[in-house]
N, C-alpha and C positions, 0 to 999 in steps of 0.2 A: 421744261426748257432750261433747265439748269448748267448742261451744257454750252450753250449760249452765254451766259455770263461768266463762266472760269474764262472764253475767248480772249475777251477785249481783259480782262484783269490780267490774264497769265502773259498776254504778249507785252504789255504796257509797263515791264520791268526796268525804268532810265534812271535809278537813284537808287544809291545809300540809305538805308531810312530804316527806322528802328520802334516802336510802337508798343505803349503798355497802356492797357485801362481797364478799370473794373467797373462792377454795375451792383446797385444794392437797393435793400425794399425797406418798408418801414410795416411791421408786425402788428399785430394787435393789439399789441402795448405799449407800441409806439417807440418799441426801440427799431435800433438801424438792424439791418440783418445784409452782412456782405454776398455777395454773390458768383456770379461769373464772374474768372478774368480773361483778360484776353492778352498776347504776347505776339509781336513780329516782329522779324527783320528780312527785308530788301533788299537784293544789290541784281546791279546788272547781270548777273550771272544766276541768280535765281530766289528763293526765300523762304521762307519757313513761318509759320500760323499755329499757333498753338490757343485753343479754347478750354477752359479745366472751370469745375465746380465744386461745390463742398457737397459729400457724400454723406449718407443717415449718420457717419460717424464721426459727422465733421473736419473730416480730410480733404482737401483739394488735391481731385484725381482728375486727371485729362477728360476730357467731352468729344473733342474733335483736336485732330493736328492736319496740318496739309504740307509738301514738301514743294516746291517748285525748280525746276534743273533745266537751263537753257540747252537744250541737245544740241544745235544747230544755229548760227547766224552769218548771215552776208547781208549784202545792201539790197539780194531781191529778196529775201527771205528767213525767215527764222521757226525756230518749231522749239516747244517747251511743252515738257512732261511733269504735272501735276498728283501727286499720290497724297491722297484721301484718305486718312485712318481715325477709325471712328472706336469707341470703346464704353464698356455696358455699365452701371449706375457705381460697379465697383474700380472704373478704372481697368478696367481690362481691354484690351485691345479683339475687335471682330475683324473679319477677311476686311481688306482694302480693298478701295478701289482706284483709278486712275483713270486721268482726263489728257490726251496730248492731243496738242491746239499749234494749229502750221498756220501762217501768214506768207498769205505770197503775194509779190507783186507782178503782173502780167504785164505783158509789152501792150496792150491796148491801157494801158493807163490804171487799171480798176485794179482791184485790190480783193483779196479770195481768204476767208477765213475758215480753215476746215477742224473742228472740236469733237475729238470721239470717247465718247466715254468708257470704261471696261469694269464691270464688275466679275468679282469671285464668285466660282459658284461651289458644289458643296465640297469640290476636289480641291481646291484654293487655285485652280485655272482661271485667267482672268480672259472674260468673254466679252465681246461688243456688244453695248445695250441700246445706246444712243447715241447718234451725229447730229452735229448743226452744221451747216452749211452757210456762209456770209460771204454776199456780195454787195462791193462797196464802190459806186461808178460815180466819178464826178465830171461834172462839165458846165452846162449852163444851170440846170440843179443839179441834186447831190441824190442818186437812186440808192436803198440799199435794201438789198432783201436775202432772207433768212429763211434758209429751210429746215425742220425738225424729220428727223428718221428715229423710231423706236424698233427696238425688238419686237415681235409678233411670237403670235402662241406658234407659230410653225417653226421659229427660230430666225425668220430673215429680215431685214429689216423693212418698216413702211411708216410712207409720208404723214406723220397723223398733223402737222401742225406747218403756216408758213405766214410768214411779217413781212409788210412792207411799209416801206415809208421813203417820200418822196419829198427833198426843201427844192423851193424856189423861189427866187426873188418876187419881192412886191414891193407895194407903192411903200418908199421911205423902212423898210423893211424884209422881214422875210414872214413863208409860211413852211408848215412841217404839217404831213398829213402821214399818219402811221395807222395802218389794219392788222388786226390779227386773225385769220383764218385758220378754222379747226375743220379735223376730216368728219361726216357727219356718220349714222348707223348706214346711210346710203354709198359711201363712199364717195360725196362730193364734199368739197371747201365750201363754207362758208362763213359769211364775217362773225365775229365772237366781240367783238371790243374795236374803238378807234378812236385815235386822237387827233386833237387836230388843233395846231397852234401859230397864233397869228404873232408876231415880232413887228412893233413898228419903233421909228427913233426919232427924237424932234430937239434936237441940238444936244442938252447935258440930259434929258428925262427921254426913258424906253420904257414900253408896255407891253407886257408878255402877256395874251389871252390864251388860256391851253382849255379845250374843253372835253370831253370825258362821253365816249357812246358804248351803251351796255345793252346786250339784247335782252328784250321785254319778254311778257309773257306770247306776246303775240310772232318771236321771233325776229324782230324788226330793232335795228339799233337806233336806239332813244339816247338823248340827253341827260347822263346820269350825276356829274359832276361839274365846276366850272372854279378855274383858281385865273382871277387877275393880278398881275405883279403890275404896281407903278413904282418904277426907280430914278429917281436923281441922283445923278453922281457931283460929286463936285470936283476942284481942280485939283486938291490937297489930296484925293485920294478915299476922302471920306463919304458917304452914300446911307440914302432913308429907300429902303423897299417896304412898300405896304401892301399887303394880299390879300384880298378876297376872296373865301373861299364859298361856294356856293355849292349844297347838298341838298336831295329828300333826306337826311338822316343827321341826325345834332350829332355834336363832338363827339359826344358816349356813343355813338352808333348806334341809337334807335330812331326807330320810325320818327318824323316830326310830321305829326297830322296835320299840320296847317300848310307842310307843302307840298301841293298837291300841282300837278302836271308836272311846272319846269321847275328845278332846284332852286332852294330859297337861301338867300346870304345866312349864313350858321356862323363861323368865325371870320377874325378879324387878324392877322399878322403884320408884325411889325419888326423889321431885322436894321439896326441902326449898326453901320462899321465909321468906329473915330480911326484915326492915326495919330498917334501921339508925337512930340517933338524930337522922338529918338528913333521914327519909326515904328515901334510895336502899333500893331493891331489889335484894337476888341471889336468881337463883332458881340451882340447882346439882339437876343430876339423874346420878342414880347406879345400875348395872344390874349385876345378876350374871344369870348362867345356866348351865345346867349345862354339867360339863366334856367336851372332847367326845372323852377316852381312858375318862370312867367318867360313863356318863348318871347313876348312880343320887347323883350328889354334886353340889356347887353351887358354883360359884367364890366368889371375893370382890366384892364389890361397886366398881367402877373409875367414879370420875367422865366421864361422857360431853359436858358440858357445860356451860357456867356461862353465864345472863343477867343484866344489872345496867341496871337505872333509874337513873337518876337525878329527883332530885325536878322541876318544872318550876319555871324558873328565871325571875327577875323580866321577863324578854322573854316569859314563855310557851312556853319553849320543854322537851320532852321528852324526852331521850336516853336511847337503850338501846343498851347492846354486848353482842352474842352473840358468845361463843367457845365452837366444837364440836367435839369429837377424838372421830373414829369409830377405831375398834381392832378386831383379829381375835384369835380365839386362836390361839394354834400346838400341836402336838400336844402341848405342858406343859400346855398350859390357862393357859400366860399372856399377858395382854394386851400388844398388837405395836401399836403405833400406827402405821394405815397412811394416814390422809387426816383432812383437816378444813375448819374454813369460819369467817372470822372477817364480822362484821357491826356496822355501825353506822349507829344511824337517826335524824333527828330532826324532832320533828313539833310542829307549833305549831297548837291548837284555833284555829278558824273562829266 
């Protein structure tokens, strides 16, 4: 379903904005070892993605680039053409592909999102692989549903996959119920996965329940996941969310034998945003989870990453730096920092 998401990214081009970060590990020996980078720039008119790595020979050669070209826009409609170039461990460039994604708006009110993908094939003709299909209705809730079409071994395209999801208002809140149906060896739909998220709001604090259905062995979608958010906002701008996240599988993704039926609390999140006197923003989140020599106890809570705003500055302009330190435990239960990713963005309103 890949197609589906170039969609909503390729249409949703309103700003300026310019984008560089890297990503790096820590070796055997405990030095740093740099890694991907990554480069963009945005404008209303279109933008460009560039992904590169270091090669056997230590070179930083491209991984993936993508082009984006607005073809097309009025106030019912817009269509943008996406070209996909990928290239092999030396930096060399293989056949491209290309995604163009049309947004239209209909006189009944809804909204029609059509994404077709085209790969090369061995001529360098570019063929139709894949379409999504999104429709997007609003009124008393919000309907939207998504169809997948793949290429078939005959060459024509068919239904393998379709999403729905439906918000509508509740008590002091809202709810959001999303299905994914897949086409079966029989050729019927049936459910694969669903979500389902309860939103309520009780003056300055909102509680976001999302829970998580995965089919079993028995076919039947079960309980496989459960993340609760409690947030406080305050008046100044500034805000504590704390999330429970509840799995059969501890952080490292292995089985946790002790929980057995419904998913048992595994970690603990904590995202705190200050606002300083000048404006800048740090947001800073911080995660404990249980230890993994004694399920029944919980670590400390380790910063996993800090983002900082800056106000927007008499150009217009936005800055934000993300720094993230992902860490493992070791059989102490202390955190080993083994990789991370620093970022900086800056984007200037349209």
């Amino acid at each position: 379903m890949w197609v589906a998401g170039f969609a909503f990214g390729a249409i949703l081009l309103a700003q300026q904005s310019s984008q560089q970060s890297s990503t790096w590990t820590i070796d055997s020996s405990g030095q740093r070892v740099e890694g991907h980078t990554y480069t963009s720039e945005e404008s209303p008119g279109g933008g460009r993605h560039i992904e590169a790595a270091r090669s056997i020979n230590g070179r930083m050669v491209p991984v993936q680039s993508t082009e984006d070209r607005v073809l097309r826009q009025d106030p019912q409609s817009k269509s943008v053409e996406r070209i996909v170039r990928k290239y092999d461990q030396n930096g060399n460039p293989v056949p491209a592909a290309k995604v163009l994604t049309e947004e239209t708006k209909n006189p009944d009110g809804s909204t029609t999102i059509t994404s077709s993908a085209y790969e090369a094939d061995l001529n360098g003709n570019m063929r139709l692989s894949e379409r999504s299909t999104t429709q997007i209705r609003k009124g008393a809730t919000t309907e939207t549903t998504t169809t997948v079409e793949r290429t078939g071994l005959n060459g024509s395209l068919q239904t393998t996959e379709r999403a729905m999801s439906v918000e509508r208002p509740a008590a002091g809140g809202s709810q959001v119920e999303s299905t994914v149906y897949r086409r079966d060896v029989s050729g019927n739909f049936t459910p694969v996965a669903q979500d389902i998220k309860q939103i309520s709001k009780k003056g300055a604090e909102e509680t976001v329940d999302d829970s998580h259905y995965e089919v079993d062995a028995t076919g039947k979608l079960v309980l496989a996941s459960r993340a609760i958010d409690h947030v406080k906002k305050n008046p100044n701008g500034s805000s504590v969310t704390e999330t429970d996240v509840y799995s059969k599988f501890s952080v490292g993704r292995t089985q946790d034998a002790t929980a057995t039926g419904e998913p048992k609390l595994q970690q603990q999140v904590r995202r705190e945003r200050a606002v300083g006197p000048d404006g800048t923003v740090v947001e800073t989140t911080s995660a404990r989870a249980r230890l993994p020599n004694d399920q029944s106890q919980f670590g400390t809570y380790e910063k996993a990453s800090q983002v900082t705003y800056t106000s927007t500055d008499a150009s217009g302009r936005q800055i934000k730096n993300t720094t993230t330190v992902v860490g493992r435990r070791d059989t102490n239960g202390q955190i080993i920092v083994d990789s991370g990713q620093t970022e900086q963005s800056i984007s200037t309103k349209k």
